[in-house]
N, C-alpha and C positions, 0 to 999 in steps of 0.2 A: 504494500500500500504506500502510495508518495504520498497523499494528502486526504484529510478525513475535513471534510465543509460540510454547513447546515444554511442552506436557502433560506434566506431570512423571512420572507414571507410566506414558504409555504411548511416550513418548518421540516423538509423530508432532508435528510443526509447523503451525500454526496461523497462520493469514493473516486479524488481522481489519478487516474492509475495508469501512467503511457505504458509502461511493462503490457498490458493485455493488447494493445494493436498488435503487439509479436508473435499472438499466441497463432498455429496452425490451423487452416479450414479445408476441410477436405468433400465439403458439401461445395457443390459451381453450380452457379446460377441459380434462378428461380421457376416455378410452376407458373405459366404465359396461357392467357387464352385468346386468341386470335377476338378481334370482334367487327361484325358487319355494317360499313356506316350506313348500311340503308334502313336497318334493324333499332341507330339510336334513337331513343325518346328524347333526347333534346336536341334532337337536329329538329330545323324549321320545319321539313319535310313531311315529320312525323309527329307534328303536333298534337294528332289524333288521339296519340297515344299516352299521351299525359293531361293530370286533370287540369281547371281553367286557371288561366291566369290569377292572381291576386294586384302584382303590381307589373309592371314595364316600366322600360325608358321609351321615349318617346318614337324612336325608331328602332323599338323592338328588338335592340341586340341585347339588351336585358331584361328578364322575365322571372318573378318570383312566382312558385307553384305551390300546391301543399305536397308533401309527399305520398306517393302512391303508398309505400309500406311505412307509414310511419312508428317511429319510437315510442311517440306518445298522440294522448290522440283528444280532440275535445271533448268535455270542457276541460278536462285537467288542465290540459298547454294546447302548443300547437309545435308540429314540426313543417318547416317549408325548405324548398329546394330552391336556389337560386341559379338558374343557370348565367352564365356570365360573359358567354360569346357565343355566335350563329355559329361559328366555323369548328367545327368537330376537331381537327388536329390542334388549334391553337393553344400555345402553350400562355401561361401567366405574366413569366418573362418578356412576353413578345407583344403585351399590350401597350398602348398609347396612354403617355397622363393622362389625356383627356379621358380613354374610355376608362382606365381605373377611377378619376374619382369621380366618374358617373354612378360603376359600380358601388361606391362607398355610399354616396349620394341616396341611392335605392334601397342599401342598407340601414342605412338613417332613418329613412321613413318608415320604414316596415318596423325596426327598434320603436320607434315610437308610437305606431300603431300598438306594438306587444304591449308595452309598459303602460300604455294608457287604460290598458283592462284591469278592473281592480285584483282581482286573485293570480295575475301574474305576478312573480317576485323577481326571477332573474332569466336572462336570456342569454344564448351562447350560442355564437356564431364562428363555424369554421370550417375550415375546406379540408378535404383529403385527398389528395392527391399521386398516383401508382398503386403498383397494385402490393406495395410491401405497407399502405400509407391505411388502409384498410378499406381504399375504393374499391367501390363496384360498378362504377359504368368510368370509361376512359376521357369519356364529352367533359372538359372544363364546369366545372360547378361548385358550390357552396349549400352550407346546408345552416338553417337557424333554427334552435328549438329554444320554446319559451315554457316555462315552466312554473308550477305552482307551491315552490319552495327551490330555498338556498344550498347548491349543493356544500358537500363538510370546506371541500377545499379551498371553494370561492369566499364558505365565510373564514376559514381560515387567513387567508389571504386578505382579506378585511380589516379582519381585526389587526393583526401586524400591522397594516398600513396604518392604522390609527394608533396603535402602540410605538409605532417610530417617532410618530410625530409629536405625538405625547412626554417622548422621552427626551426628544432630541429640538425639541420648535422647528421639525424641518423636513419636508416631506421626503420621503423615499428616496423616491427619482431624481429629485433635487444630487441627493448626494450618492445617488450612482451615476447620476451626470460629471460628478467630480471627478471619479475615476478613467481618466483621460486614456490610459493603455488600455482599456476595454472596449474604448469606442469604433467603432469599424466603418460608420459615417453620419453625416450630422447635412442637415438642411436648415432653413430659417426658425422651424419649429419642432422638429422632430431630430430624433438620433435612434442609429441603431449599435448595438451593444451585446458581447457574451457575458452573460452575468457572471458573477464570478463563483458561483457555485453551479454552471450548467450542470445539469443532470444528464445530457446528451454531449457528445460529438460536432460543436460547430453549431449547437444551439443561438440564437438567436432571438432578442425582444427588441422589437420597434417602441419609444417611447415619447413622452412632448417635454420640450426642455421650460419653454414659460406658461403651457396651459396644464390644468389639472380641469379641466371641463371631461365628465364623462362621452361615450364613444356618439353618442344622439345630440350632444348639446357642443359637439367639434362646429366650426363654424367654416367659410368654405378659403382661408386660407390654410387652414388645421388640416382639413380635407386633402388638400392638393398637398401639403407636405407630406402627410402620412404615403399618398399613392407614391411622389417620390422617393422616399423611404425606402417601402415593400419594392417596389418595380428595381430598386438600385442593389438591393439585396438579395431577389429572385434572380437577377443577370448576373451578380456576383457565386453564387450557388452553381446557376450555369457554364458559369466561367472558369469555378472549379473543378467539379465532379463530373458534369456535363448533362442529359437530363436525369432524375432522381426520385425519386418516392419520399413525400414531405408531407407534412402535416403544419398547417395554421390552424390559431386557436386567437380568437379575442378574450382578453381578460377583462371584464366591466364588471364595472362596480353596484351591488345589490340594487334593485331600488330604494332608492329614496334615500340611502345611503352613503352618500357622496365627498364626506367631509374632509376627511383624510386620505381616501383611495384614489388611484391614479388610473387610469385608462390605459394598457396596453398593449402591444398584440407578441406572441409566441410563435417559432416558427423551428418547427423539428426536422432538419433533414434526416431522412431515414437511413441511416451508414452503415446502423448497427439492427442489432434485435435485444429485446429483454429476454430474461431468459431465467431461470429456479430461482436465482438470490434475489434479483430484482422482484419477481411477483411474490417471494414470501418474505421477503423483509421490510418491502417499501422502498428500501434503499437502492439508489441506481449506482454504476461504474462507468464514468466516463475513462475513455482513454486517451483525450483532446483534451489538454491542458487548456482555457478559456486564454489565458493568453494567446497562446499557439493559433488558436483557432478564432481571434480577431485579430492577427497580423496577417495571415495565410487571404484571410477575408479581405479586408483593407485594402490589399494587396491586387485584388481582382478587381475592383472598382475604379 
C-alpha cells in the first residue's frame, strides 16, 4: 500500500497503490454485440419506437422521453431518457459549445420541472457510456431519475459540505480550488480537477470557482462554462486512451438544501473494474496517483 486517503465528502477510503497497474491480465478484450442502426430507438427514424416526447430543443436534436423500462416509476419518481444527438455514431467529444449547452439548457428545465413536484426530494442525472460503462443501447444518451427521498450518499455528501464550512468559514470547493497541482483546467467559471482522494484511475470532477448556485439555478454564462469544461475534458480523455467506456454522474444538492453544498459533476473513465475488496469493503484501489493522472491530463488539452 503507498497511500491510505479518506474523500472528505463522501467519507469512503481510498487505497492508492501504482504497484497494482503491474499486476498481470490474462483475460483480452471484452464481450461486443454488434448493433443494427436501423433497429435504434433513438434514431429519428425510429421514433415509433419510443414513448412521446416530454421536452425538445427547438430543432429537435434534443429530446427528453420517459423511459421505456424504467427504474422507478410514478408516483414514487420518475425516470427519463435524454437523448442528446440525431446522429447514432456521434461521440460527446465531438459536440459543439453550442449544442452542449443547449443540452445543459434542457436539462435545466426538466430539473426544474422534477423539483417543482412536492414529494420529489433529489434528482440524479447521468450518462453511461460503453459497454464496460453499464450501457445498453450504443445511440449517445442521458438518463435523469427523480426521486422521493435522499439517497445515504448524497446526504452524506451534504452534510460534509456543511460540516466544512462550518468548521473552516469556507466552502469546499473554494479550497480544492487552492490546490493548484490538481487542477487539469480552469475557464472563467469552472475548473476541472482529480480530487485528491480519486477512488478511480484519472477520475475527474468538473467544479464553479465563484458560483455555489445549484445545477437548475446555473445561469447561462455558468452554463456555457460548464459545457467548456466537460467538452475540454471528454477530448482530453480522447486524447489519451482514445474512445472508452465512462460514466458521468451530476452531484446536486438535496432540495431545498443549498446552503453549504456545491454543484458538481463526476466523471469515471472506465480503465479498470471493481472487483471482491472493493464490493465488500467499500473501499476502492486506485493505481493512478491523482497527481499523475492530472498532469498526464493537463497535458492533453
Amino acid at each position: 500500500m503507498d497511500k491510505l486517503m479518506t474523500d472528505y465528502l463522501t467519507d469512503e477510503k481510498v487505497l492508492i497503490s501504482s504497484e497494482r497497474a503491474l499486476r498481470p491480465h490474462h483475460y483480452k478484450g471484452a464481450f461486443t454485440t454488434a448493433e443494427n442502426h436501423d433497429d435504434c430507438p433513438f434514431c429519428p427514424d425510429n421514433k415509433n419506437k419510443t414513448p412521446g416526447d416530454i421536452l425538445f430543443s427547438d430543432d429537435m436534436e434534443i429530446r427528453v422521453i420517459p423511459n421505456k423500462y424504467p427504474a422507478i416509476k410514478p408516483p414514487t419518481g420518475y425516470h427519463d431518457v435524454i437523448i442528446d444527438t440525431k446522429k447514432h455514431d456521434e461521440k460527446l467529444y465531438e459536440f459543439t459549445p453550442k449544442h452542449m449547452n443547449k443540452l445543459f439548457s434542457i436539462m435545466q428545465k426538466r430539473a426544474k420541472e422534477l423539483y417543482a413536484m412536492e414529494h420529489i426530494k433529489y434528482i440524479q442525472i447521468f450518462k453511461n457510456d460503453g459497454i464496460s460503462s453499464g450501457a445498453s443501447i450504443t445511440h449517445s444518451h442521458w438518463q435523469i431519475i427523480a426521486m422521493d427521498f435522499i439517497p445515504y450518499r448524497q446526504e452524506t455528501i451534504h452534510s460534509n459540505f456543511e460540516k466544512y464550512f462550518s468548521d473552516h468559514n469556507l466552502r469546499y470547493m473554494d479550497y480544492v480550488y487552492s490546490l493548484k497541482d490538481y487542477i487539469i483546467y480552469e475557464n472563467e467559471n469552472a475548473f476541472v480537477f482529480c480530487p485528491e482522494a480519486s477512488p478511480y484511475g484519472y477520475y475527474t470532477n468538473i467544479a464553479f470557482k465563484n458560483s455555489h448556485n445549484p445545477f437548475e439555478g446555473l445561469n447561462e454564462k455558468e452554463l456555457y462554462s460548464l459545457s467548456d469544461a466537460l467538452l475540454k475534458t471528454m477530448k482530453a480523455y480522447n486524447k489519451t486512451f482514445g474512445d472508452l467506456s465512462y460514466n458521468i454522474m451530476f452531484q446536486m444538492a438535496p432540495k431545498g438544501k443549498y446552503n453549504a453544498s456545491s454543484f458538481y459533476m463526476g466523471i469515471v473513465p472506465r480503465l479498470g473494474t471493481f472487483a471482491g475488496f472493493e464490493l465488500a469493503t467499500g473501499c476502492y484501489i486506485n493505481h493512478t496517483p491523482p497527481l499523475e493522472g492530472a498532469e498526464k491530463l493537463r497535458g492533453a488539452i
